[in-house]
C-alpha positions in Angstrom: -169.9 -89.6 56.5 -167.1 -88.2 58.3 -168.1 -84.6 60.4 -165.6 -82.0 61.5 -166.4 -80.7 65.4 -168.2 -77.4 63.9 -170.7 -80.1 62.2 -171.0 -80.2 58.4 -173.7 -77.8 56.3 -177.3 -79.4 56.2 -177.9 -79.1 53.0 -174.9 -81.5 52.6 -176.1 -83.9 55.0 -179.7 -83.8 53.2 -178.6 -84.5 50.3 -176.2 -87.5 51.4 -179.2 -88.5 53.3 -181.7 -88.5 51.0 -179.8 -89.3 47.8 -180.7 -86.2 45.7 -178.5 -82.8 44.7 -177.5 -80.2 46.7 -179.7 -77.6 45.1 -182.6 -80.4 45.5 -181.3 -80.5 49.2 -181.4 -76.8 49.7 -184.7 -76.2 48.2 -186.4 -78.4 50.6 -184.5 -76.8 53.3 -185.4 -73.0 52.0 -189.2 -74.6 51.7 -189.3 -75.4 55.8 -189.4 -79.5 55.2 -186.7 -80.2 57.2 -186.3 -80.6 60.4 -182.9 -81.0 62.8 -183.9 -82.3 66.3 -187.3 -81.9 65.9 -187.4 -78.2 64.9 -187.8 -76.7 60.9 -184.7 -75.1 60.1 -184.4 -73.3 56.8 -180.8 -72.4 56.3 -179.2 -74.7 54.5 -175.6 -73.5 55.8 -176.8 -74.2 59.0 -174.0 -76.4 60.8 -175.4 -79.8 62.2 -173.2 -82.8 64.0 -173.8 -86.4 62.9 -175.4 -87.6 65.8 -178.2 -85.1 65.8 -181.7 -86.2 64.2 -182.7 -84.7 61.0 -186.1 -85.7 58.9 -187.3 -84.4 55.7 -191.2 -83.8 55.6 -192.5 -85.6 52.2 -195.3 -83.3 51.4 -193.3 -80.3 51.7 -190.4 -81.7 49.9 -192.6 -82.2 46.9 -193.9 -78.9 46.9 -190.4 -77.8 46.8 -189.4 -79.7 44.2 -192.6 -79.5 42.0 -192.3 -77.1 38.7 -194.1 -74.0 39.6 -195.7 -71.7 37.4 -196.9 -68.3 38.3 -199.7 -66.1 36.4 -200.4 -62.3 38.2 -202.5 -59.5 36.8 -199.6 -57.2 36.1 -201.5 -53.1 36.5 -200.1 -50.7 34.1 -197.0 -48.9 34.3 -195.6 -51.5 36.8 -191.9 -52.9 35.8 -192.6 -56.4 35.2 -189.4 -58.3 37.1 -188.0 -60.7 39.6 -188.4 -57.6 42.4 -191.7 -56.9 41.3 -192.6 -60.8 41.7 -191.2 -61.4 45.3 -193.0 -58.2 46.8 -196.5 -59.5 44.8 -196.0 -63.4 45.6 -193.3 -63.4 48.6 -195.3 -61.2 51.1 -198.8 -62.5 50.8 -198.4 -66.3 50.3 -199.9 -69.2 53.3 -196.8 -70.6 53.2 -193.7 -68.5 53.0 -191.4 -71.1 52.9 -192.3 -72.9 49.8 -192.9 -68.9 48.5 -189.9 -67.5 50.0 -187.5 -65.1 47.7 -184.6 -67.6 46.8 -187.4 -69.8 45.3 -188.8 -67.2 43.5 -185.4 -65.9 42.2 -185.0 -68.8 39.8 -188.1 -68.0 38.0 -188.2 -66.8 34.4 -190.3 -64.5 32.8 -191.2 -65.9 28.9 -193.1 -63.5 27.3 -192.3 -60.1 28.9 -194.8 -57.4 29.4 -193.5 -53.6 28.7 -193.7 -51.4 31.8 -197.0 -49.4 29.6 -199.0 -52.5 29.6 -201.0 -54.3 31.8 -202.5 -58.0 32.1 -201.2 -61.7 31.8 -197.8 -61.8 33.3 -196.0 -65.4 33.6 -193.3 -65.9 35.4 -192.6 -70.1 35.7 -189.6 -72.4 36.6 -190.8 -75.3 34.6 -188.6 -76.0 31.3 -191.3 -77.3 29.8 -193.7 -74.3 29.9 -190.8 -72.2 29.3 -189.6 -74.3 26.2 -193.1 -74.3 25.0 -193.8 -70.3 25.5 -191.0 -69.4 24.5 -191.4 -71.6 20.7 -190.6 -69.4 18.3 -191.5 -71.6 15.4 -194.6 -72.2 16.6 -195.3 -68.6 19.1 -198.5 -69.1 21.4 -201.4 -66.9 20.2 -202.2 -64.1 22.6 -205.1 -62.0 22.9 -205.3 -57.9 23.7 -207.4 -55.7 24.3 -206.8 -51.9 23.5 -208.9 -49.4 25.0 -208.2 -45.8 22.7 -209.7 -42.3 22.7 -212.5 -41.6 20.7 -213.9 -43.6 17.5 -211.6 -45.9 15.6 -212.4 -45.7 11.3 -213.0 -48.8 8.8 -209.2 -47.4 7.6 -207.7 -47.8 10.9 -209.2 -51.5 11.6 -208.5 -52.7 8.0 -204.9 -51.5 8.3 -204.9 -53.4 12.4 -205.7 -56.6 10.6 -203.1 -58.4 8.7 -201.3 -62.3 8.3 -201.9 -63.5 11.4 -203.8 -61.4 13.0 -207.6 -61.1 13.6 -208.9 -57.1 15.4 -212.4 -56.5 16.0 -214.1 -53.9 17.8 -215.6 -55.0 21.1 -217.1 -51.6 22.2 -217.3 -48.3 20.6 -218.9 -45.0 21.7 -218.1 -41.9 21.2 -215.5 -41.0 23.4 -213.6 -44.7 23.5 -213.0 -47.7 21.2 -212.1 -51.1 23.0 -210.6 -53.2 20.6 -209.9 -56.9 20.6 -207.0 -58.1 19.2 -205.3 -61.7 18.6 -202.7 -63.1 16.7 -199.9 -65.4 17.2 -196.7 -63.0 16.8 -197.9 -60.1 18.3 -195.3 -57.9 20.5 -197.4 -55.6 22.7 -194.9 -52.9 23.0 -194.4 -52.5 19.0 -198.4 -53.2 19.0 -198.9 -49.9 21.8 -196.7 -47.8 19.9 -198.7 -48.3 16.7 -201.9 -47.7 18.1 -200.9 -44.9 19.8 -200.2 -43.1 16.3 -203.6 -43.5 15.0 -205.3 -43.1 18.5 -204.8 -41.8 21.9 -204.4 -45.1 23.9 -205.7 -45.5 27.3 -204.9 -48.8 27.8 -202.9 -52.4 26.5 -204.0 -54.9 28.5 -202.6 -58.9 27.5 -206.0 -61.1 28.0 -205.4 -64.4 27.3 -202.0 -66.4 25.7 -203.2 -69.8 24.0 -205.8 -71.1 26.1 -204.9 -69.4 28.8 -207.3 -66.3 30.0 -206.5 -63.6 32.8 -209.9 -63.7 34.7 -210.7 -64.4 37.6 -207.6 -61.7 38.3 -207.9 -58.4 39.2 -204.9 -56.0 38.9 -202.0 -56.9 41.4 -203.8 -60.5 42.3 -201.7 -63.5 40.9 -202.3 -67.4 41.3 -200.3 -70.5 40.9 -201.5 -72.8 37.6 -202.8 -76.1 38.5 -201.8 -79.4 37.3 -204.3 -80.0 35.0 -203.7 -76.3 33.0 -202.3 -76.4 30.0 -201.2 -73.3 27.3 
């Protein structure tokens, strides 16, 4: 590998070195697992000469590389985006590296919340999770719930439940109705809308999609899915 006297970029000498891409090279780079002469650099322009030492750190390299897939407790009236994600994840994660923003600007958002609503938010790199969220031939079931002024009629839940979807009414008093709502083609912001005709609404919160539930998040709190999760 021939080396002008300015050096050569260190993502390219990663990725000669380790055999992999040069986005693979810069991720682990952005994600602080390498090092040049002992010390983590994590610019991966960063100009480098051939005789200096560089070593890649396995466990954060895998880390890097790993599919990640986000889940956050989106509040209402909160603009559910790439910006929105880097100030929730980016500022308050252990490891900024790993977290930092030009990680998080390749994720995608399947499943988009409107600004109204509030609740299970994904945001995920991993084509397979995106693939199978994003199905639709076979759409993931999601659950609401839909908090509306006052009582709700036997008219109003009879017309709520159709093909496909199931609404019951979780608590009722005289001032609110919480309903519980689930179906498998649902779009929440065609869903507000409606209930908003019949009802005030209060709230549209996303509980669950497939297996998936919201707890233990509260509003603003997000967490990173483990291996074993599945949709």
């Amino acid at each position: 590998m021939i080396s002008s006297e300015e050096g050569i970029r260190l993502a390219k000498r990663v990725a000669a070195d380790q055999n992999c891409s040069r986005r693979e090279a810069e991720a682990l780079i952005v994600a602080g697992g390498v090092q040049v002469a002992g010390k983590v650099v994590t610019d991966p322009a960063r100009r480098v000469q051939e005789e200096q030492t560089v070593s890649v750190n396995r466990l954060v390299s895998m880390a890097a590389l790993a599919p990640m897939t986000l889940v956050l407790f989106k509040p209402a009236d909160r603009v559910a985006n790439l910006a929105w994600l880097q100030d929730t994840v980016g500022l308050k994660a252990a490891q900024p590296g790993i977290w930092g923003h030009e990680r998080l600007a390749k994720m995608q958002m399947p499943l988009p919340l409107a600004k109204p609503a509030s609740g299970l938010c994904i945001f995920s790199d991993d084509v397979g999770v995106l693939r199978h969220l994003e199905d639709r031939r076979s759409p993931m079931e999601q659950e609401w719930m839909a908090t509306l002024d006052g009582t709700v009629n036997e008219a109003t839940l009879k017309a709520l439940n159709g093909p496909g979807i199931r609404a019951s009414i979780n608590r009722q008093t005289d001032t609110l109705t919480v309903l519980r709502i689930a179906g498998k083609d649902i779009d929440g912001q065609e869903l507000g809308r409606w209930l908003d005709q019949q009802c005030p609404l209060q709230d549209l919160r996303r509980q669950r999609v497939g297996r998936l539930s919201l707890a233990p998040l509260e509003p603003g709190q997000w967490r990173q899915l483990e291996g074993y999760e599945r949709f």
